[in-house]
C-alpha positions as CSV (number, residue, x, y, z in Angstrom):
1,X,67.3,99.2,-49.4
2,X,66.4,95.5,-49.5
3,X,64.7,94.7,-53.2
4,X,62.0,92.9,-53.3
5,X,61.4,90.3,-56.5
6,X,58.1,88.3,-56.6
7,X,57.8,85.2,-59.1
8,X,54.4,84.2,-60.0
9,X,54.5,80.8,-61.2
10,X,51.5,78.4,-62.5
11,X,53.4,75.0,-61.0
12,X,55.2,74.6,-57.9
13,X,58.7,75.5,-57.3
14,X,59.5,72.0,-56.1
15,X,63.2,71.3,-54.2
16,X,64.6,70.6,-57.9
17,X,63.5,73.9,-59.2
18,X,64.5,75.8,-56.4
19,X,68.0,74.6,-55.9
20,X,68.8,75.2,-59.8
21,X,67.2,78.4,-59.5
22,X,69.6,79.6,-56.3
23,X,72.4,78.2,-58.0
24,X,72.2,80.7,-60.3
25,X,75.0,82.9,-58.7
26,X,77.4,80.1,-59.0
27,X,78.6,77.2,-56.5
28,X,80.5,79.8,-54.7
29,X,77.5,80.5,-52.6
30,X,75.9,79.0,-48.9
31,X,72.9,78.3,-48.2
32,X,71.1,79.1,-44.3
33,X,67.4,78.4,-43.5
34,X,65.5,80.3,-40.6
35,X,62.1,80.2,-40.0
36,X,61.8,75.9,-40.0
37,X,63.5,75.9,-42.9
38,X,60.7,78.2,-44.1
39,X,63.3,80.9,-45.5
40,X,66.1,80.2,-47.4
41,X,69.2,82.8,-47.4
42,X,72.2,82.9,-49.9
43,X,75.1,83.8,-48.6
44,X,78.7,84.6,-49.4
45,X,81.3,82.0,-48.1
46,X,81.7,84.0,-45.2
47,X,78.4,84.4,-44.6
48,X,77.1,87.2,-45.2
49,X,73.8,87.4,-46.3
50,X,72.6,88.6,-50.3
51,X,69.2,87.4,-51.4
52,X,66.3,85.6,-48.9
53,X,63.9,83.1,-50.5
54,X,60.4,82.7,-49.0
55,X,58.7,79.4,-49.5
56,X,56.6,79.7,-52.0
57,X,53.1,80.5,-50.9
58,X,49.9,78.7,-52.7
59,X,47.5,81.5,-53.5
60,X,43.9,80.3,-54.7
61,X,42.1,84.1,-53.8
62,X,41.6,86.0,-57.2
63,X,42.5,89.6,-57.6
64,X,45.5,89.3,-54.9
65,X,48.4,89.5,-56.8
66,X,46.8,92.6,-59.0
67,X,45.5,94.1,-55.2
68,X,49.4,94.4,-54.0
69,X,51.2,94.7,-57.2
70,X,48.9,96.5,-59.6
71,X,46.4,95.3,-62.3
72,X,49.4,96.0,-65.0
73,X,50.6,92.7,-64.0
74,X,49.8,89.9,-66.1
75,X,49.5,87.0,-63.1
76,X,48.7,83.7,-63.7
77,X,45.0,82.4,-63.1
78,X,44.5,81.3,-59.4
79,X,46.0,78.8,-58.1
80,X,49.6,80.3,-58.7
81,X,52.6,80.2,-56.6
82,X,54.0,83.3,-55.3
83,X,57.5,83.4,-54.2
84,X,59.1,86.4,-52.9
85,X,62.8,87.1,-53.0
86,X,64.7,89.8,-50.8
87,X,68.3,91.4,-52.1
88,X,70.4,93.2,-49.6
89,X,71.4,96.7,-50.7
90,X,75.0,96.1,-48.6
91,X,75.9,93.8,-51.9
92,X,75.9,95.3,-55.1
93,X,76.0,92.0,-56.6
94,X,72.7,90.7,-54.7
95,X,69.7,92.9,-56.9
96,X,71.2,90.8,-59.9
97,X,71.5,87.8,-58.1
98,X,67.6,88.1,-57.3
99,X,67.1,88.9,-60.5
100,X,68.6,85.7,-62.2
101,X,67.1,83.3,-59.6
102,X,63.3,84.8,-60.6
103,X,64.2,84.1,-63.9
104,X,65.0,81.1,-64.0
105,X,62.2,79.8,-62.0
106,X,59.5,81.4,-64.4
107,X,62.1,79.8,-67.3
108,X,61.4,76.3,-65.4
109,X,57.7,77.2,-64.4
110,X,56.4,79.4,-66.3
111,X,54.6,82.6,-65.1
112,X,56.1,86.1,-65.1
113,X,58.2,88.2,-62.6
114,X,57.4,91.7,-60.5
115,X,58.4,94.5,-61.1
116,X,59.2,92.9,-65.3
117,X,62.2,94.4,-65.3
118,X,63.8,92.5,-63.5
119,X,62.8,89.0,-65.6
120,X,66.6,89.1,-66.5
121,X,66.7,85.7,-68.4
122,X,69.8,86.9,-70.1
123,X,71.8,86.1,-66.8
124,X,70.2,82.5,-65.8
125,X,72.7,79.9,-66.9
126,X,70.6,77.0,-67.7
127,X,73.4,74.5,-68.4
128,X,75.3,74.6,-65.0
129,X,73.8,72.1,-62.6
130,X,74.2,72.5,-59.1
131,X,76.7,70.6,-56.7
132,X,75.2,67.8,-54.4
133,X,76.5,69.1,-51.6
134,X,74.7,72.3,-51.2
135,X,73.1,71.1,-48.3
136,X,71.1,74.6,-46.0
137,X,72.1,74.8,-42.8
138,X,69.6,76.2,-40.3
139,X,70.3,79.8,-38.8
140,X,70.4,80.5,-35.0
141,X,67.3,80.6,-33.2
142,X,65.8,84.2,-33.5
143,X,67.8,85.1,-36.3
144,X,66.7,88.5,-38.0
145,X,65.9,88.6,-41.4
146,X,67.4,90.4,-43.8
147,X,67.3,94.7,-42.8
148,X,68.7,97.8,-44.1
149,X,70.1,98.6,-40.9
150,X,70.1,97.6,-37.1
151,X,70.7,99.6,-33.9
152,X,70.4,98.5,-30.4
153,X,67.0,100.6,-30.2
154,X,65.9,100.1,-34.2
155,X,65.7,97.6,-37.4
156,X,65.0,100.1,-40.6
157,X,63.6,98.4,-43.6
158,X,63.4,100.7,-46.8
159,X,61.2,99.7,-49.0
160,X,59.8,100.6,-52.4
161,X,56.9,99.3,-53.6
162,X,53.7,100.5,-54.7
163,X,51.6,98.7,-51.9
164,X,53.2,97.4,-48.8
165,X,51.9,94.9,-47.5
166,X,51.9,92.2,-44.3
167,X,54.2,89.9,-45.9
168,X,55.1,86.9,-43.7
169,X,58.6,88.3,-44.0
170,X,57.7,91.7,-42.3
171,X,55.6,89.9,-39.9
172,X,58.8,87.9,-39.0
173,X,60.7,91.2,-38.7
174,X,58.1,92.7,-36.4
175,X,57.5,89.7,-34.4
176,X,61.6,88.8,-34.0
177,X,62.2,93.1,-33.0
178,X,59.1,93.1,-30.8
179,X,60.7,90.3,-28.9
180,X,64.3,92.0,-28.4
181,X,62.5,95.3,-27.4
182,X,63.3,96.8,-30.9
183,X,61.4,99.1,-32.6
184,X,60.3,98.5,-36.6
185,X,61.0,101.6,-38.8
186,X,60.3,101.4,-42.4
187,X,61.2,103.8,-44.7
188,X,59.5,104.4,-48.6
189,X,59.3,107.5,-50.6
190,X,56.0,109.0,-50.7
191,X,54.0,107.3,-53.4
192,X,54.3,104.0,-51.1
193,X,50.8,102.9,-49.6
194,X,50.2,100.7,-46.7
195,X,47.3,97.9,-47.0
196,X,45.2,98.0,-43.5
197,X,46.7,94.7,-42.3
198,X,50.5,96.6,-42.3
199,X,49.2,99.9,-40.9
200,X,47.4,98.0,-38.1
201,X,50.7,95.8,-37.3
202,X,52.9,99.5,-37.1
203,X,49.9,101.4,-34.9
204,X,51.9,102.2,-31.9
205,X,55.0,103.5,-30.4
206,X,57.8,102.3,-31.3
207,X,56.6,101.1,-34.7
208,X,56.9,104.0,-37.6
209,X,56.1,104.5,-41.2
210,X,59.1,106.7,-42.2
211,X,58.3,108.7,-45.0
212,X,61.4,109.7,-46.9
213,X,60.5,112.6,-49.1
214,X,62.5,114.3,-51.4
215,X,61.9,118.3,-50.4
216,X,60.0,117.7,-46.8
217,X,62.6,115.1,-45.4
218,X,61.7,112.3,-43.2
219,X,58.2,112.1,-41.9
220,X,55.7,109.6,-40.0
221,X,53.3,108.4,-42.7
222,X,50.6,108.2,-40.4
223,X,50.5,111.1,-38.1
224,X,52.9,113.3,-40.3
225,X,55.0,114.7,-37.6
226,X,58.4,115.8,-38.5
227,X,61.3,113.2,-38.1
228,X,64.8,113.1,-37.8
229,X,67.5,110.1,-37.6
230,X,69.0,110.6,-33.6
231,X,71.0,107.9,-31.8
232,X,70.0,105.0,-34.0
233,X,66.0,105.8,-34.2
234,X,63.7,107.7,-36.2
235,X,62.3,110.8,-33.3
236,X,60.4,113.6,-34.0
237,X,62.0,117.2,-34.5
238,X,60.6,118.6,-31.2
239,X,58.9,121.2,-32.9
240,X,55.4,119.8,-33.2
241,X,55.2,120.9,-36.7
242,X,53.5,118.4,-39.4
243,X,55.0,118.2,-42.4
244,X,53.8,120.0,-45.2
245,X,54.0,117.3,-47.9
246,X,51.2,115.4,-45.3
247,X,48.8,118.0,-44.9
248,X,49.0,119.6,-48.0
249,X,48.4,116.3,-50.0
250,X,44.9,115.5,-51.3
251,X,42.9,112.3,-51.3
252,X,39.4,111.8,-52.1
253,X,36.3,112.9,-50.7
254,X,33.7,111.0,-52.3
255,X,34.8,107.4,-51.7
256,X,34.6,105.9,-48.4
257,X,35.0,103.2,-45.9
258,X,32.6,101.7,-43.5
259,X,34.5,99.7,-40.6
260,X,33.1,97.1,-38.2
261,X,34.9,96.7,-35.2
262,X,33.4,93.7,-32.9
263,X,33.9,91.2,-30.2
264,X,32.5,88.2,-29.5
265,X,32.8,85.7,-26.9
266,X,31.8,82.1,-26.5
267,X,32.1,79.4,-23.8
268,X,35.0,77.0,-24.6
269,X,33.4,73.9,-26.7
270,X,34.9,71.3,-28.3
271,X,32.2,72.1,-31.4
272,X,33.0,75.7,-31.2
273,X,33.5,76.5,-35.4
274,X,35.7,80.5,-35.3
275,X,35.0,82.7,-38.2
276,X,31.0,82.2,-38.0
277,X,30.8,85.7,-37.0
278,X,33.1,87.4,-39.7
279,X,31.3,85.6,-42.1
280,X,27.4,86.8,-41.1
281,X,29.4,90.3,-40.6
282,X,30.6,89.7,-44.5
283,X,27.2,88.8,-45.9
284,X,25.6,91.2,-44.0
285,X,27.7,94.0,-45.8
286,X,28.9,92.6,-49.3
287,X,26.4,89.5,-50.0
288,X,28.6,86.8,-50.0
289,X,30.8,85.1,-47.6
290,X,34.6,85.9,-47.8
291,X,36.7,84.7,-50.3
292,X,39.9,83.8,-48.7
293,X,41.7,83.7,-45.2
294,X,45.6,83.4,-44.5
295,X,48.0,84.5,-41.6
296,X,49.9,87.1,-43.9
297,X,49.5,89.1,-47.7
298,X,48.8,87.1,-49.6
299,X,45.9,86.3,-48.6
300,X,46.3,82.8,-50.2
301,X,43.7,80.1,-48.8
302,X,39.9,79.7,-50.0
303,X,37.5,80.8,-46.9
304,X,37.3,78.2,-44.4
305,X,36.0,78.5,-41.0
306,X,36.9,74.8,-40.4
307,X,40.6,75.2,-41.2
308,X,40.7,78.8,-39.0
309,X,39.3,77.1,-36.0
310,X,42.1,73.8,-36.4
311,X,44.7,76.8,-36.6
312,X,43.7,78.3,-33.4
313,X,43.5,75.0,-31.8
314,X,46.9,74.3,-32.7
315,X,48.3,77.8,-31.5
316,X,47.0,77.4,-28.4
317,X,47.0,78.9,-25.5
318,X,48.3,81.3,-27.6
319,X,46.7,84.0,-29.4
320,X,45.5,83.9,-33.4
321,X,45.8,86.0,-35.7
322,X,44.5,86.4,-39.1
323,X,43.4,88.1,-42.1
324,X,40.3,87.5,-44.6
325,X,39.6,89.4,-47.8
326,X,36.9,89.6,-50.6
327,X,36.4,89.1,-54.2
328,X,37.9,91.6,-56.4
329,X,34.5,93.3,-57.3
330,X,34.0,94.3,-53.7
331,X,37.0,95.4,-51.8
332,X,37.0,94.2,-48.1
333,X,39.3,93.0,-45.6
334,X,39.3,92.0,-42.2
335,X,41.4,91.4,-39.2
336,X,40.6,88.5,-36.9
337,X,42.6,87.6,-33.7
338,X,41.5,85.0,-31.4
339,X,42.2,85.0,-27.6
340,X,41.7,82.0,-25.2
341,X,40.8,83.4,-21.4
342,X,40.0,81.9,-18.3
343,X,36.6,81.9,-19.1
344,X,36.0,81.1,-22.9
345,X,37.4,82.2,-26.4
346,X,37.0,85.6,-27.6
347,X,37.0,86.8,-30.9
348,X,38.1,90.4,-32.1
349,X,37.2,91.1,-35.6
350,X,37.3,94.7,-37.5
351,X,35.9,94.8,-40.9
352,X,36.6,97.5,-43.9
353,X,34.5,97.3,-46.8
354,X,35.4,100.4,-49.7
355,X,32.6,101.7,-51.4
356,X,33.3,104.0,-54.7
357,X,31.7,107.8,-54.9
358,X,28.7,106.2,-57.0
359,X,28.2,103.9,-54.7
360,X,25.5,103.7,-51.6
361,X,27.0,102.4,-48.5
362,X,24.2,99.9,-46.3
363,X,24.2,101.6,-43.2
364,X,20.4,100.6,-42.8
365,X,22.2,96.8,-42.7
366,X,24.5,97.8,-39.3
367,X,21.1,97.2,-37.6
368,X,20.3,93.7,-38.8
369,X,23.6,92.8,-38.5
370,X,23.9,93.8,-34.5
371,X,20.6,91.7,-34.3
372,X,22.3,88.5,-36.0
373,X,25.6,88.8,-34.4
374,X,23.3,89.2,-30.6
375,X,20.9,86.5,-31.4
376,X,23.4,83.8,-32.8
377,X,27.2,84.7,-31.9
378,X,27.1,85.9,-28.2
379,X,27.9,90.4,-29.1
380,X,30.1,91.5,-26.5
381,X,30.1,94.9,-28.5
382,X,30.2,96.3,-32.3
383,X,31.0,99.9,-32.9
384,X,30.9,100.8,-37.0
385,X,32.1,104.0,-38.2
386,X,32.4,105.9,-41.7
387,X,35.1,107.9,-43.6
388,X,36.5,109.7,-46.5
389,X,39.0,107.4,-48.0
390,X,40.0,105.4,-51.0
391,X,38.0,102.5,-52.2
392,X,40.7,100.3,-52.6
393,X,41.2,100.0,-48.9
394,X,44.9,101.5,-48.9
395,X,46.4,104.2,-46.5
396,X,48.6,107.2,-48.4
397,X,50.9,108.9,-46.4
398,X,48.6,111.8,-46.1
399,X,46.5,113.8,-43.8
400,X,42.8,112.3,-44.3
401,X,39.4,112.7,-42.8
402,X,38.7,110.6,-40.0
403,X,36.4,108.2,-39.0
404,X,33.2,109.4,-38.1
405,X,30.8,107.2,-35.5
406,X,28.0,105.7,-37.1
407,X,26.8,102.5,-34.1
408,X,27.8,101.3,-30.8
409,X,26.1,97.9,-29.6
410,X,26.5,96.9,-26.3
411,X,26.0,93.2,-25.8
412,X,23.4,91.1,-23.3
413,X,26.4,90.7,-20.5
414,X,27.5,94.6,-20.3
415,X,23.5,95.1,-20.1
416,X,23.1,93.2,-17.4
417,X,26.3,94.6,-15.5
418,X,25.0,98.0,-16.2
419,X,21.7,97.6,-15.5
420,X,18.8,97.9,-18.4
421,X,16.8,100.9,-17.2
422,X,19.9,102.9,-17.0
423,X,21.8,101.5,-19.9
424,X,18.7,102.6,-22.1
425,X,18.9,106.1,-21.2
426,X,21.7,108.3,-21.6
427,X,21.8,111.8,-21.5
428,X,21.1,112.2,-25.3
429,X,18.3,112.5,-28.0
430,X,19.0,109.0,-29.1
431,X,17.3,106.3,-28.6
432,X,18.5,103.1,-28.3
433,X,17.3,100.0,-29.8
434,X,16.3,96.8,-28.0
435,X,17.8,93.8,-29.7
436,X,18.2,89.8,-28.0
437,X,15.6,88.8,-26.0
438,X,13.6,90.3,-22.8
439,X,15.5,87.8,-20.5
440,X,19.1,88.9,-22.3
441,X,18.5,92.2,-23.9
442,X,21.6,94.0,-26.1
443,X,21.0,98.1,-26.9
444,X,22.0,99.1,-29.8
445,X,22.7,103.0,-30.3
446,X,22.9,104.9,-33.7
447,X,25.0,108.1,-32.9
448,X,25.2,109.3,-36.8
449,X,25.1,108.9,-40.7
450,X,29.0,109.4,-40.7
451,X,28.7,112.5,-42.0
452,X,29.4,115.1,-38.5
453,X,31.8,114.7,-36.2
454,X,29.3,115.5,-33.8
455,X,28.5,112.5,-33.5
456,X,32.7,111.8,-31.7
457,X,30.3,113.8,-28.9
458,X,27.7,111.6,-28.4
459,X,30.0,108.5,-28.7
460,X,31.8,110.2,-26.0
461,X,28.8,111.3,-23.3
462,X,27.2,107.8,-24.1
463,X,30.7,105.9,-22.8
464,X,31.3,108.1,-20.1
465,X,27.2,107.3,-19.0
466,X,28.0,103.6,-19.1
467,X,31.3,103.5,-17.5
468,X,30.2,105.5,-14.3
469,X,28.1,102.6,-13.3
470,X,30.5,99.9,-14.1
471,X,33.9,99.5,-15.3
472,X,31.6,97.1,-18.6
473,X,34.4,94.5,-18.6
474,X,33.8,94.3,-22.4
475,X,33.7,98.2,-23.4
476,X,35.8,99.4,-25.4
């Protein structure tokens, strides 16, 4: 499997820094850059690849380094650097190599290493100073990133960590397979947890989360069918069969996770600030606004709608996607992709805020918060449900409850396709409430407390009453 090494340093690991620190398997060594120069790969003469360097990421948001690496780790106060290093399993001499350039940049810097064993300062060789002629030369164009293996259908990446995250080296791998019409399989052993930014980006054939356990075999981690390796690709058995190690694991009951999933669309404006609507969504739920932003995990950057609108500006046309999380007290994390159309910009946002078994969730503030997000952000539609799962927003490779429906808001615009009178009364005890104004109403239906999946029913006869009389452009 590739290893992954993560220095935490208090100063910046400038050129200087870094190029004494790679030197630390000897001037025997070459140096490639993909990514803009963004990733830098040592390589043996012949070029094969042994340890990648990711620039070193700026992370101000507190609690993120103790969110994907445990709160054993002793991390600097934010602002730290975090630099994350990848050794190829196909060298034996690359984990050690890893190793000793970690090392030495917390010797230089300061900070501390994860996982501690490997803060090897035994092997960094502080008295040799590099060549000037280690110059990196840039990779082709496309160039995949270090993976365990590659097929002409597959790239496998085993990892082994206790959370897996959305690293902007996995987004890479993802975005670079996705393009040659590869799938992503990553393989862990069991213990391994997904963060929801991760387990969102594999949702989906061809993507998988291959379990590799050591009495049940290989498994998917999220729908726990039975796998096997088969022409160069993780398939199911055939058989249908889940695996026993999914269903028969337990998880808790008593904590949970209440989910906003919303869109909202505005008319293209040189003014037009993103984020507004995540953040009213945020202080709606937690009390305070989000406490940092970023395109990957770490989420590094302090919350700024400002600087997430100039992003999307500068991807455009294309689309924008990133991530926003909380303070440490309150796990939360969000998903925010931005879409330019022909006819404005939309926003699609899905929130997760963990609540612990002693802890009330504020369904009575789904209400308000459809009336804000109608009144002042332009609802296209919301839909919130509840579930049985862990606090700390991470996905096991287990069999868990699922979410139950709690709202579904439908915004002014579907209302007024649909038609009011008939929008307002579906074939159901429910009764809808009346939010916006008379001119531009919005209905917003409670279908359940999340705690029956009855209420999968009423979602379900409620949709089907909407979509006969129009295809709602914006229903989801």
């Amino acid at each position: 499997m590739t290893r992954d090494i993560i220095a935490l340093t208090p100063k910046m690991p400038d050129p200087a820094a870094l190029l004494a620190a790679l030197h630390a398997g000897g001037p025997d060594l070459t140096l490639t850059t993909t990514d803009d120069d963004a990733v830098i790969h040592l390589c043996t003469t012949a070029g094969r690849p042994l340890v990648s360097v990711e620039a070193p990421v700026l992370v101000h948001t507190a609690g993120e380094a103790e969110r994907l690496l445990g709160h054993q780790l002793a991390a600097p106060d934010p602002p730290f650097w975090w630099t994350e290093l990848r050794a190829s399993s196909a060298v034996p001499e690359a984990e050690p190599l890893a190793a000793s350039v970690a090392a030495r940049l917390t010797m230089l810097l300061g900070g501390t290493t994860w996982p501690r064993s490997t803060n090897a300062t035994a092997v960094v060789d502080t008295a040799q100073t590099p060549p000037a002629d280690i110059t990196p030369t840039p990779s082709a164009a496309g160039a995949l990133p270090i993976v365990d293996a590659l097929t002409d259908s597959t790239a496998v990446v085993i990892a082994d960590r206790p959370v897996l995250a959305l690293t902007t080296w996995l987004a890479d791998v993802l975005r670079i397979t996705t393009a040659a019409n590869r799938a992503l399989h990553i393989v862990t052993p069991p213990h391994v947890r997904l963060t929801l930014p991760l387990r969102t980006a594999l949702g989906g054939a061809p993507n998988r989360w291959v379990i590799q356990h050591p009495e049940a075999g290989y498994y998917d981690g999220l729908s726990g069918a039975q796998l096997t390796w088969r022409e160069g690709t993780f398939t199911p058995t055939g058989d249908g069969k889940l695996a026993t190690a999914f269903t028969n694991g337990t998880e808790p009951t008593d904590e949970h996770q209440l989910t906003v999933s919303f869109r909202t669309v505005h008319a293209p404006d040189a003014d037009l600030t993103l984020g507004t609507s995540l953040e009213t969504a945020w202080r709606h739920l937690v009390g305070t606004p989000p406490a940092g932003w970023g395109t990957a995990e770490p989420i590094n950057l302090p919350w700024s709608t400002r600087q997430l609108t100039d992003l999307a500006r500068d991807r455009a046309p294309e689309p924008t996607h990133t991530l926003a999380t909380g303070t440490p007290d309150r796990p939360a994390i969000a998903t925010h992709r931005t879409t330019r159309t022909t006819t404005g910009i939309t926003e699609d946002i899905t929130l997760t805020v963990g609540y612990a078994a002693d802890e009330p969730v504020p369904l009575d503030a789904i209400e308000p918060l459809a009336a804000e997000l109608v009144d002042t952000h332009n609802l296209s539609t919301m839909f919130t449900t509840l579930r049985a799962a862990r606090t700390d927003l991470t996905v096991p490779p287990l069999l868990t409850a699922p979410p139950l429906p709690v709202t579904f808001t439908l915004g002014a615009t579907d209302v007024r396709s649909i038609g009011l009178t008939y929008a307002r009364r579906p074939p159901l005890a429910i009764k809808p409430v009346q939010l916006g104004t008379a001119a531009a109403p919005s209905l917003h239906y409670p279908l359940g407390d999340g705690t029956s999946a009855d209420a999968w029913a009423t979602l379900r006869t409620l949709t089907e009453h909407l979509k006969s009389r129009t295809s709602a452009a914006g229903l989801r």
